[in-house]
C-alpha positions in Angstrom: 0.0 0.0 0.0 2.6 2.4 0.9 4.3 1.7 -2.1 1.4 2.6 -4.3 1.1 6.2 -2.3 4.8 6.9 -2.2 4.6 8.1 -6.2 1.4 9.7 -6.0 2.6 11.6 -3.0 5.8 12.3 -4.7 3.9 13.9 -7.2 1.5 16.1 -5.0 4.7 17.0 -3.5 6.5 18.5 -7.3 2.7 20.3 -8.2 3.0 22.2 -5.2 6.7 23.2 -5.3 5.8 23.9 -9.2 2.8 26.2 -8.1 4.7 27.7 -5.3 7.7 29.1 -7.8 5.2 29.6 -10.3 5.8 33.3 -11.7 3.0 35.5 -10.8 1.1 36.6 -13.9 1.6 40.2 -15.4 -1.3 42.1 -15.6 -3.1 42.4 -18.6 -6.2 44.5 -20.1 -9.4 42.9 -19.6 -12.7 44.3 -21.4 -16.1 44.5 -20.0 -19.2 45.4 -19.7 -21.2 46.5 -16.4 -24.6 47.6 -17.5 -26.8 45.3 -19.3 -30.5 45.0 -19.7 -32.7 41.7 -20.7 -36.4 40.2 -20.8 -36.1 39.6 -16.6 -36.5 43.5 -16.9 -37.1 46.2 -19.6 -34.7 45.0 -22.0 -36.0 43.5 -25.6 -33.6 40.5 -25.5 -33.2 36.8 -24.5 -30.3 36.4 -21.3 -28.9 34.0 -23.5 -28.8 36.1 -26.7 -27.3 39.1 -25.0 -25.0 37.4 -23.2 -23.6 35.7 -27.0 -23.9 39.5 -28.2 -20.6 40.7 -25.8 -19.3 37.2 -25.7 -18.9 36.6 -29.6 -17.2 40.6 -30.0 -14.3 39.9 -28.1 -15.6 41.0 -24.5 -14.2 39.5 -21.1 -16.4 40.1 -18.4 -20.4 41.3 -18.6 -22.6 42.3 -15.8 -26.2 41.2 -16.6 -28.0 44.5 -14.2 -32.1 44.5 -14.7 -33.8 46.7 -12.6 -34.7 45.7 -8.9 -34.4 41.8 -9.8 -31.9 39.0 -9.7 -32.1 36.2 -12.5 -33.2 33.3 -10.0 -36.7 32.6 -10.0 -38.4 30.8 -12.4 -40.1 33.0 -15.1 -42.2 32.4 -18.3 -42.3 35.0 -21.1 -45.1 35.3 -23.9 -43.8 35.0 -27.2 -45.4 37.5 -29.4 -47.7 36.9 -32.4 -47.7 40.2 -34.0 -45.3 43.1 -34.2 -44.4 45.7 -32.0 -44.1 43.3 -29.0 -40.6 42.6 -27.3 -40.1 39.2 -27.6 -40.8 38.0 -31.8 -41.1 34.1 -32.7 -37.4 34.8 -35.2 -35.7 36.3 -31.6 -37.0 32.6 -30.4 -35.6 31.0 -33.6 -32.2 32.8 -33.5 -31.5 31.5 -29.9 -32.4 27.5 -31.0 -30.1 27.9 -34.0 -27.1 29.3 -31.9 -24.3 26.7 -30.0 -25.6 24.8 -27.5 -28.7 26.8 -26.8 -30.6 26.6 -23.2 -33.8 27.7 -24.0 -36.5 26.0 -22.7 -40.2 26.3 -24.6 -43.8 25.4 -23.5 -47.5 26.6 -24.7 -50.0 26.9 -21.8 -53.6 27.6 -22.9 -52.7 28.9 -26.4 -49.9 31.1 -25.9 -46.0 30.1 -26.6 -43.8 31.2 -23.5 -40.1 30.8 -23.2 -38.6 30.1 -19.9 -35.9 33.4 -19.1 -32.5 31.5 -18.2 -31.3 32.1 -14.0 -27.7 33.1 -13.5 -26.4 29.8 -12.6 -27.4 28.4 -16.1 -26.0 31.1 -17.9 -22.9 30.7 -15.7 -22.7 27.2 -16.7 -23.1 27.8 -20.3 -21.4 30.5 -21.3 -18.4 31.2 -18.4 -15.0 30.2 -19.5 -11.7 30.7 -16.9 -9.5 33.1 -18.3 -11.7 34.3 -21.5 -14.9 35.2 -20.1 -17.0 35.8 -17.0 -20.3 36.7 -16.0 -20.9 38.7 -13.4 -24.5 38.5 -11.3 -25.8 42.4 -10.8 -28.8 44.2 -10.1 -29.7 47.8 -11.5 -31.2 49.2 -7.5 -34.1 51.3 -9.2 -34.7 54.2 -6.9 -36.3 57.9 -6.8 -36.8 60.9 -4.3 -39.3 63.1 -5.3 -38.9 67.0 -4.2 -41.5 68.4 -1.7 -43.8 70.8 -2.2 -45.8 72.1 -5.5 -43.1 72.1 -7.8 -41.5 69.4 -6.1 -40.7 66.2 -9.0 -38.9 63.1 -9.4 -35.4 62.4 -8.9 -34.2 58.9 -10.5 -31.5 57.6 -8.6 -30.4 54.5 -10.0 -27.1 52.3 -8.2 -25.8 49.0 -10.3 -24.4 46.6 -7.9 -22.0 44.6 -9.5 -21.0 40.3 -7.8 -24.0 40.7 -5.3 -25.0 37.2 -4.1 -28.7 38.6 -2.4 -31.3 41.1 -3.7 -31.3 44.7 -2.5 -34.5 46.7 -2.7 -35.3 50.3 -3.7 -34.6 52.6 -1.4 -36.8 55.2 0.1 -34.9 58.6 1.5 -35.4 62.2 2.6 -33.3 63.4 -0.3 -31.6 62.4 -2.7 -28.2 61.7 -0.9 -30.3 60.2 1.5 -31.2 57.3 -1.1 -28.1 57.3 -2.5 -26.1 56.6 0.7 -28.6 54.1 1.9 -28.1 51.9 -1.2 -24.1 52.0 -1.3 -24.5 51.6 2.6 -26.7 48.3 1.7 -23.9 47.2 -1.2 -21.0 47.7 1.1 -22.7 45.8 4.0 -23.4 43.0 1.5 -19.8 42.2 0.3 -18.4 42.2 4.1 -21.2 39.6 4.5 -20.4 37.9 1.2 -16.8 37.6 1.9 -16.0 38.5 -2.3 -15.9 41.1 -4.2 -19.0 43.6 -4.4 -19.2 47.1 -5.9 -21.4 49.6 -6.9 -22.0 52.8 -9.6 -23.8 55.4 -9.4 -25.6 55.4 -13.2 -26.7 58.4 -15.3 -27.0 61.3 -12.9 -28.2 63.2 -15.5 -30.9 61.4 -16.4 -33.8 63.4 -15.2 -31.5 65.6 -14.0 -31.5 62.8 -10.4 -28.3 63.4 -9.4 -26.4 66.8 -9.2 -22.6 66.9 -8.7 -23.3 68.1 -5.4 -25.1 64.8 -4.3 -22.5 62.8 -6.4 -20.0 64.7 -4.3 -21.8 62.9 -0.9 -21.7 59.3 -1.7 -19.7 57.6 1.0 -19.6 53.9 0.7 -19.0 54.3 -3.2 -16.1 56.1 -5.8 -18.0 54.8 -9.4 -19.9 56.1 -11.4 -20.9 56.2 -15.0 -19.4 59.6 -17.3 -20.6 57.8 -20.0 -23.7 56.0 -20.4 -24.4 54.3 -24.1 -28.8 55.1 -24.0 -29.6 58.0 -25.7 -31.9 59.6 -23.1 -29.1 59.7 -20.5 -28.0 63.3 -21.3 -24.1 63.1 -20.5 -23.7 65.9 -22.5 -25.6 68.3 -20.1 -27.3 70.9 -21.0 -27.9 75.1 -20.7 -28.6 74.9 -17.1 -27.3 71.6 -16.3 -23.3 70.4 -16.1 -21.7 68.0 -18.5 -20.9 64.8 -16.9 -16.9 65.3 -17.1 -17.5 68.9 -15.2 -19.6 67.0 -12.7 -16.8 64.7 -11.9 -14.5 66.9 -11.8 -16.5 69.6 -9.4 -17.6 66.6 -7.7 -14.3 65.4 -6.3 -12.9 69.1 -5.4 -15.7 68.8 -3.3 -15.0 65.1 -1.8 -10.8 66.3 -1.7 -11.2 69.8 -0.1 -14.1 69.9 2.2 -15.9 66.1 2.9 -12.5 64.4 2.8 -13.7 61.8 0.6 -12.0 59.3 -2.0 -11.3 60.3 -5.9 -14.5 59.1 -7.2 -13.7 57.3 -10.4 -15.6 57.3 -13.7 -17.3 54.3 -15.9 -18.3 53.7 -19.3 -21.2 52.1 -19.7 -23.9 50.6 -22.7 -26.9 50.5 -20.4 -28.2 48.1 -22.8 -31.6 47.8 -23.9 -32.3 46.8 -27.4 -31.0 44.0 -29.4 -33.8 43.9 -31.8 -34.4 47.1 -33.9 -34.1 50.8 -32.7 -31.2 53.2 -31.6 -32.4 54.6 -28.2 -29.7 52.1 -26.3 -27.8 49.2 -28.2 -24.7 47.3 -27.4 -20.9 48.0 -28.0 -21.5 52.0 -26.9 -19.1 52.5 -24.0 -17.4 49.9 -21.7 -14.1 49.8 -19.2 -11.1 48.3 -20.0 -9.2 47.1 -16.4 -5.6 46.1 -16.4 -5.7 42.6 -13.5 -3.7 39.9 -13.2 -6.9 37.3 -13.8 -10.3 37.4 -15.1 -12.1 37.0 -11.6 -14.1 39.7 -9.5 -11.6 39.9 -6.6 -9.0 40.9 -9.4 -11.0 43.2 -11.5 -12.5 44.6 -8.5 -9.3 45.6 -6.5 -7.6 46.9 -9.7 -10.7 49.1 -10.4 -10.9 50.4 -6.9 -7.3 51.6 -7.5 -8.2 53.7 -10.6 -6.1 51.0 -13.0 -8.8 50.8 -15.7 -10.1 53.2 -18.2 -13.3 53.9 -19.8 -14.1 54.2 -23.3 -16.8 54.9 -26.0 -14.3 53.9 -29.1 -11.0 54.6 -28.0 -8.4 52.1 -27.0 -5.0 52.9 -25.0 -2.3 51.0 -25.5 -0.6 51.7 -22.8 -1.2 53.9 -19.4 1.4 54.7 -16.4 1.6 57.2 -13.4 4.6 57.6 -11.5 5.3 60.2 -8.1 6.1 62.4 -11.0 4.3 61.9 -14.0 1.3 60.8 -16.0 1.5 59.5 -19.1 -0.5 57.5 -22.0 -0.4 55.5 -25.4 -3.4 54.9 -27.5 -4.1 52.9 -30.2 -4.7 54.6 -33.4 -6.9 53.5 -36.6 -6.8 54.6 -40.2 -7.7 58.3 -40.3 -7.8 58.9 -36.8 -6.4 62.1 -34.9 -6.0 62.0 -31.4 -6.5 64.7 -28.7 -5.3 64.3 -25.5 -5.8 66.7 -22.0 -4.8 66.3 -18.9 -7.3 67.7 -16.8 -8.2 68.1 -13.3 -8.2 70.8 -10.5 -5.1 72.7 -9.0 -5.0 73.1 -5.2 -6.3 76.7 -4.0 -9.1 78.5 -2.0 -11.3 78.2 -4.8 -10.1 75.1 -7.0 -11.8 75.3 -10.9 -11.9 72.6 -13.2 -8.7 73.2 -15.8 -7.0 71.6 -18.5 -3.4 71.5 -17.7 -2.1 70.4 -21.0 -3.4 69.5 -24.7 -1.7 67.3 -27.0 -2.1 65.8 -30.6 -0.8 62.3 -31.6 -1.2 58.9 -29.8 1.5 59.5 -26.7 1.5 62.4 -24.4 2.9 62.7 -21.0 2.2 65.5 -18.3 4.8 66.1 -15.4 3.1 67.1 -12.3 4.0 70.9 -11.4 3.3 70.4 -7.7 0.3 72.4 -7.2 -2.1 70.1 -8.8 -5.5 68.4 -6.2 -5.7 66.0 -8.8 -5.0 65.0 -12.8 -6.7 63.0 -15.1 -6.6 62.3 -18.6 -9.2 62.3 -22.1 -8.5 61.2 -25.8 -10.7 62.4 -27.8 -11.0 61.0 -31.3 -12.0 62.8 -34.7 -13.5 59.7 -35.7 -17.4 59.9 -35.2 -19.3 57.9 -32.3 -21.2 54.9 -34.6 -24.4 55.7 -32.6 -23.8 59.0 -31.4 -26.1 60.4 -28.6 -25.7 63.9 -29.9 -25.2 65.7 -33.4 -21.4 65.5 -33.7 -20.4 63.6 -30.7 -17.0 61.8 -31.3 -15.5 58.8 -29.8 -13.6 59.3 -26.7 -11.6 57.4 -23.4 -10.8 58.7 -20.3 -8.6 57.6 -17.2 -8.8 57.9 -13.6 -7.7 60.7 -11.7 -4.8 60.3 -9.5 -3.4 62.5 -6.5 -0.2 63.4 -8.0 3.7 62.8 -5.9 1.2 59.5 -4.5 
């Protein structure tokens, strides 16, 4: 007997000392996507057909977020039988001719329903270590609405991203009230979790919800989305209302010189909605790039939280590095593109303003911190137009996360 052991222990005993030296992976660029909408909410798709959408253009990780609901019970949807409805007989068909598909079909008392696909199965059919992962999420669907005559609604509307239990709506005497309880509520869930939960603030400008001045006041969170990919979202601001780079930007000279608050940091987002027909919100209009060692939440999550991603509606960097004394960048750049690229940010002062520090043309720049700076960030802007722009003119841009320079 123990001579049958001896070699497999012998073995055991090399595949640990093998994994022990093992070099530790570099970090590498990972893309994803943390705003996604489906059938288990208001979106016009199948899970499984959105999730094949990301997966089949090269993405890495996707968030599946559908408003106040996780994708666990079980849940029958009526397949249409004339037009106009959000779920056609040829969405059905495209599904059962893809690889491998899970869909599950039955007809109760005349009508055709599909059965909508729970995390786990979608988990189990399209995960793969090291190329993709799916990420469970909620979109926390809240509101505050002002008091008196004039008073009106305030959508405030928190993803939480690698939650394992539902969080509801929350109800608030203003709007950082609401916000505050929800991040509270995601950042008491991942200490009870024991893995990796985080949460963004989406589309303060949608409904004009969320001023920079609220944004400013979220404690238990630094995310949130200066780019949203549906077209009623208003990043662009508008005569009375900030865009939302200025609101980031006023938002953390707030948090930095009087709340004494983290850098909040900013994400790119498709908010996805329709698959099947229409440009109000489709896929492949913003998403984050993160540089982590592996493709798991813990590794995107911690690299995020220390502002090593960057967030993009078309523009790709090559390359991105910060040092006690400098910021610099490398992008990637296509036939007939011209780059522009500011550092931006806040120097320190009784009054700090938003400023551009520098403007460059070309694919590299670099910016040497002068001292006096709160904090520096950077955003390429492309000549080449947005596919599905959200405004007349608007071109394709990235931006990176601000740092507290000499740190």
């Amino acid at each position: 007997m123990r001579s049958n052991l001896l070699p497999i222990l012998t073995a055991l005993g090399l595949l640990s000392l093998s994994q022990a030296f093992a070099p530790d992976p570099e970090p590498r660029w990972w893309k994803g996507n943390t705003h996604t909408h489906t059938l288990w909410s208001d979106g016009n798709a199948l899970p499984e057909y959105a999730v094949t959408w990301y997966k089949d253009r090269g993405y890495h990780f996707l968030a599946l977020t559908d408003h106040n609901i996780l994708q666990e019970s079980e849940t029958w949807f009526p397949v249409a039988t004339a037009g106009g409805a959000r779920l056609q007989p040829d969405q059905v068909k495209a599904v059962l001719e893809s690889k491998n598909p899970l869909l599950e079909e039955r007809t109760r008392e005349g009508q055709r329903e599909v059965r909508l696909n729970r995390h786990t199965e979608l988990v189990q059919r399209f995960s793969e270590p090291g190329k993709f992962l799916l990420v469970p999420g909620e979109e926390v669907t809240s509101s505050w609405r002002s008091p008196g005559p004039e008073g009106r609604g305030h959508p405030v509307h928190i993803n939480a991203i690698g939650l394992e239990a539902f969080i509801p709506p929350a109800r608030g005497t203003s709007v950082v009230d609401v916000l505050n309880q929800v991040f509270d509520a995601i950042a008491a869930q991942e200490k009870s979790q024991g893995s990796s939960v985080f949460g963004h603030l989406n589309h303060p400008n949608f409904g004009w919800g969320v001023s920079w001045e609220d944004m400013a006041r979220i404690r238990a969170g630094i995310f949130f989305e200066v780019f949203n990919g549906h077209t009623g979202t208003a990043d662009a601001g508008n005569e009375n209302h900030p865009g939302t780079d200025e609101m980031w930007d006023r938002a953390n000279i707030l948090r930095l010189t009087e709340l004494k608050l983290p850098l909040l940091r900013g994400i790119s987002t498709d908010d996805t909605h329709h698959y099947h027909g229409g440009k109000v919100a489709g896929p492949g209009r913003g998403w984050i790039v993160v540089r982590a060692k592996s493709l798991d939440l813990d590794s995107l999550t911690q690299a995020m939280r220390a502002g090593d991603f960057y967030s993009s509606s078309g523009v790709d960097l090559q390359d991105l590095k910060v040092t006690p004394t400098s910021y610099s960048l490398q992008a990637k750049v296509r036939e007939g593109e011209a780059l522009t690229i500011e550092f931006v940010g806040a120097r320190k002062g009784d009054a700090p303003e938003p400023v551009v520090f520098s403007t460059s043309q070309g694919a590299e720049a670099s910016y040497t911190f002068q001292g006096d700076e709160l904090f520096v960030r950077a955003r390429v802007t492309s000549n080449l137009p947005h596919p599905a722009p959200k405004v007349e003119g608007e071109t394709q841009r990235a931006w990176t996360q601000p740092v507290l320079p000499g740190r």
